[in-house]
N, C-alpha and C positions, 0 to 999 in steps of 0.2 A: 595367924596363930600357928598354923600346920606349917609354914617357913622357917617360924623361928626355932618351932623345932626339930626342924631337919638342921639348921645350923648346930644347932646344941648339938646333935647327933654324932655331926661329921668333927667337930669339937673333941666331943668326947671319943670317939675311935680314936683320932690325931692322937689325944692323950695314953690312950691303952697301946698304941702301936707303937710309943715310944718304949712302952715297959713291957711288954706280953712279946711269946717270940710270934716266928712267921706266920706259922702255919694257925695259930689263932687266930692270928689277925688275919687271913682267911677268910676264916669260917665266920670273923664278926663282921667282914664286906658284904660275904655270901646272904647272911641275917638280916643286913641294914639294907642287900637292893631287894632282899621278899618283902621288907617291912616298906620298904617304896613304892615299890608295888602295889601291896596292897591300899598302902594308903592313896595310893592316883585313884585306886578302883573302888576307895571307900567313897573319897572326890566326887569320882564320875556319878557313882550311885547316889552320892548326896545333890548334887545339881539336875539330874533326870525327880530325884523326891520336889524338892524343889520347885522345878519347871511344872512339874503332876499338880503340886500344891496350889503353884499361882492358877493353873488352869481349873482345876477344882472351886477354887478361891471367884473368878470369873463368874465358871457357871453356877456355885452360888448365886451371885448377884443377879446373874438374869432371872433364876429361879424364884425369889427373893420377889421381882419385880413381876415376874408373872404371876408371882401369888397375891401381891397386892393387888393388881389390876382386875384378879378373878375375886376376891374379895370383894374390892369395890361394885365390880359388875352381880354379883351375887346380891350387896347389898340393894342395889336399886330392882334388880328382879324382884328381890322378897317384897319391896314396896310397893310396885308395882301389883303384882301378888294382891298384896294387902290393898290396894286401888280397887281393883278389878273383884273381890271379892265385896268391898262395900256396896260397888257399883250392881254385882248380881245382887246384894241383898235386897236393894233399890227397889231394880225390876222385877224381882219377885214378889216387893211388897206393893210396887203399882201392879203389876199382872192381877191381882189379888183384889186390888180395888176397882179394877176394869172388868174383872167377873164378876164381882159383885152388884157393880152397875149394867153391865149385859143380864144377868137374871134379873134387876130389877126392871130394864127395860123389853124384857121377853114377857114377863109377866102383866106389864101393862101396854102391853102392844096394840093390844087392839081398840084400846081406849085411843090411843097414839094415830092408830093407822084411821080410827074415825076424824080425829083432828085437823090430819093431814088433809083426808077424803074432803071435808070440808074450808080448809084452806085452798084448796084445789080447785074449786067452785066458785072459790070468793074471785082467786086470781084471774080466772076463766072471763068471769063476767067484768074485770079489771080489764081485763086485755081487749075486750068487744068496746069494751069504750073507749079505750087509748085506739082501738083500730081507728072508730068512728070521728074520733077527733084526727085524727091523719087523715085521712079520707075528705075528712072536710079543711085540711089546712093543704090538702095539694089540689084543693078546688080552688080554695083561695091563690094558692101559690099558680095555677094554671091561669087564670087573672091577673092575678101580676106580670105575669112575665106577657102576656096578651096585651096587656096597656104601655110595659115596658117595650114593646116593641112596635107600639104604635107612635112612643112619644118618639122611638128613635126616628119613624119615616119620620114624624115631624121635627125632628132636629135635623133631618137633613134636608129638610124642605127648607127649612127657617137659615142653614148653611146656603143652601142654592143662594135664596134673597139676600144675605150677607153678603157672597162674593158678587151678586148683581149691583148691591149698593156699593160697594166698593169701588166696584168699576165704573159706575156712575160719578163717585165724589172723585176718583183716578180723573173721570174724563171732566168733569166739572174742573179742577182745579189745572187739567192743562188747556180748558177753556180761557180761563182765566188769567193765565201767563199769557196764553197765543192773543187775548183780546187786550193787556196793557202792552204787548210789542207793538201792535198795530197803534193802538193811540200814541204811544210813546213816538212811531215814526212820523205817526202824522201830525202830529203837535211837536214837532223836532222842535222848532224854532219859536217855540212860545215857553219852552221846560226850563225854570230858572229864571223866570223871564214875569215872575207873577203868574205860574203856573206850575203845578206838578202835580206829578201820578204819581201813586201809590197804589201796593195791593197788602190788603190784610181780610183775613177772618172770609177767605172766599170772596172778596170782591172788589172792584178797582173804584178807587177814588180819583176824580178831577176836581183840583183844590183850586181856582181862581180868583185872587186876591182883584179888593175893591179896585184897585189903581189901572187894572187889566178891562173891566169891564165897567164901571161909573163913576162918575162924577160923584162928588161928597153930596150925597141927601139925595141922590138922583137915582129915577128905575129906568133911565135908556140906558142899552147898551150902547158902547162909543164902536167906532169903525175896529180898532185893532182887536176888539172884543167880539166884535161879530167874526171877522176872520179865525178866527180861534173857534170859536161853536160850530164853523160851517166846515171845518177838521173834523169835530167831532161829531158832528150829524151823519158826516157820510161813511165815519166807521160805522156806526150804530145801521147805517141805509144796510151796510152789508151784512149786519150780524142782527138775522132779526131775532135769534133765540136770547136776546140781554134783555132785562127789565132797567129803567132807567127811572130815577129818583134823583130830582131837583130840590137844593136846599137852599135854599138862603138864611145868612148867620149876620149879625150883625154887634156891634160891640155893645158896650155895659153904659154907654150915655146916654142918656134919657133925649128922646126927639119929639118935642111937642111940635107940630106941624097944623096949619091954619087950616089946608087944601084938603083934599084925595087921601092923604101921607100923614096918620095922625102922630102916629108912637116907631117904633122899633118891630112889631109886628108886624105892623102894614108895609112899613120898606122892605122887610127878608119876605113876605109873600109877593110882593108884588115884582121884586128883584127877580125872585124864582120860577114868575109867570114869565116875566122877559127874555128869560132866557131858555126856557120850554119851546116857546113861539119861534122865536130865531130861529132854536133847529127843526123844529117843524114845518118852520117854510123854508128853512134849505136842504131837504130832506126828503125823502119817502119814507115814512117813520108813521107807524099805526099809533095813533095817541095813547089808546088803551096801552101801550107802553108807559108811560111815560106818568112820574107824580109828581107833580109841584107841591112844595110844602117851605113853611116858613118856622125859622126855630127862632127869633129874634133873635135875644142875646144870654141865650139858656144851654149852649154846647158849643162854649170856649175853648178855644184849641189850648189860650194863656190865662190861666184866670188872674195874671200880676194887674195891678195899674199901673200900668207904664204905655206910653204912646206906642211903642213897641210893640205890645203884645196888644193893646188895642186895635192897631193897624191889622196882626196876625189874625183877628178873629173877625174882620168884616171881609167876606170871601162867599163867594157862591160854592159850592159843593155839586158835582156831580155824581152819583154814585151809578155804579154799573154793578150787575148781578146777573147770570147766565141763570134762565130757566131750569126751576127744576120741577116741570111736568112727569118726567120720565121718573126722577127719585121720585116723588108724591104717587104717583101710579104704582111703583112698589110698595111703597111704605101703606098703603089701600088697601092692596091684594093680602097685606100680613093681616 
């Protein structure tokens, strides 16, 4: 706006300087550079207002903003305030009820402090009895641990005889391997042959089928039968700690016999005396060793009927079992 009309201005001089003489026209330049003048410096003073305004206009706003802020913070004080005054009113009005009941319990104190006195007494003669049962439950408890510690020596007594039987059934059963290698060599040539060893359940078995040692319905032992018993007599010569059980087994056919020899019973006892004798006359062998017994045909190896398994079950049985003195002497002592 202030440009345009400084144009207008210098317009209008242009137009008077063509009509007005010089020296006016002068004095209206002289007018128009104070009136420029002033107007730069009305300018200047109007952009310093200005600048003061916006700056004013600012701290308004911050002022503005710190007054809400102290506002808001005033509001929650006064509530606060007002919090804090309910809350003394509270405790004023409990303090009030706690004297209350402090004078009532001042005044009957003494009835109170006999109560006590008396509760005191009850408890007293409570606690002589709870001692007395203590007293008697660490009697008991001093017994227990007295029997507890006897059962221990006896569980480690009863450990000792454990690890003794152990070592006993350890050496029993490598009696028992070391006493079928010894038969096993010295029956080399009879094993497979209508004869074999076995060990089971602790003890060694000599299984010799009929055809090794008799005739069909007969109780002598034949020669290659005897060669074979007089193997095993002289293991047994050298192992005198084996007990020795003689079987005779016989098959499921019924044997009526006229002689000596009636049934199936009389042949497996009388098989099993046979071959008792044998090794006890080619032997040093204490009889007390030794039991002859007859199972007829009542512990079948096959119970098929078939010739096969028939044959399988007419067989004398030796059985071998290493002494157990030494176990039974522990087994005693427990």
């Amino acid at each position: 706006m202030i440009k345009y009309k400084s144009i207008l201005y210098i317009l209008v001089i242009a137009a008077i300087s063509s009509c007005v003489p010089a020296k006016l026209l002068d004095e209206s330049k002289l007018k128009l550079k104070s009136c420029e003048s002033e107007l730069s410096s009305i300018k200047k003073g109007a952009q310093e207002v200005e600048a003061k305004f916006a700056e004013l206009k600012e701290q308004n706003s911050k002022e503005q903003k710190s007054l809400s802020i102290l506002q808001k913070d005033t509001t929650i004080i006064g509530s606060s305030l007002r919090s804090l005054n309910l809350k003394f009113e509270k405790v004023n009005a409990l303090n009030e009820k706690l004297m209350t009941r402090l004078n009532k319990l001042i005044s009957s104190g003494e009835k109170d402090n006999a109560k006590l006195s008396n509760d005191l007494q009850i408890t007293q003669e409570e606690l002589l009895k709870r001692q007395d049962v203590l007293r008697n439950f660490e009697t008991r408890l001093n017994s227990q641990q007295k029997e507890v510690e006897t059962l221990g020596e006896e569980l480690k007594k009863r450990e000792i005889r454990v690890n003794e039987l152990e070592e006993i059934l350890k050496n029993k059963d490598k009696a028992v391997a070391d006493l079928r290698k010894k038969l096993s060599d010295a029956l080399f040539n009879f094993e497979n042959k209508g004869l074999t060893i076995t060990q089971k359940n602790g003890k060694v078995y000599v299984s010799l089928d009929e055809s090794l040692l008799f005739a069909s319905g007969k109780i002598n032992v034949e020669n290659k039968g005897i060669e074979a018993l007089k193997n095993v007599a002289k293991v047994l010569e050298q192992n005198s700690d084996i007990n020795v059980v003689v079987e005779g087994h016989t098959d499921d056919v019924p044997m009526k016999g006229a002689g000596e020899i009636k049934d199936n019973w009389d042949l497996s006892v009388m098989r099993a005396t046979s071959v008792t004798k044998i090794m006890l006359d080619n032997a040093k062998i204490d009889a007390q060793r030794i039991t002859s017994a007859g199972r007829g045909e009542f512990a079948p190896l096959d119970n098929s009927k078939t010739a096969e398994a028939r044959k399988k079950n007419r067989r004398t049985e030796i059985i071998l079992t290493p002494k157990l003195d030494e176990l039974l002497k522990v087994l005693g002592d427990n």
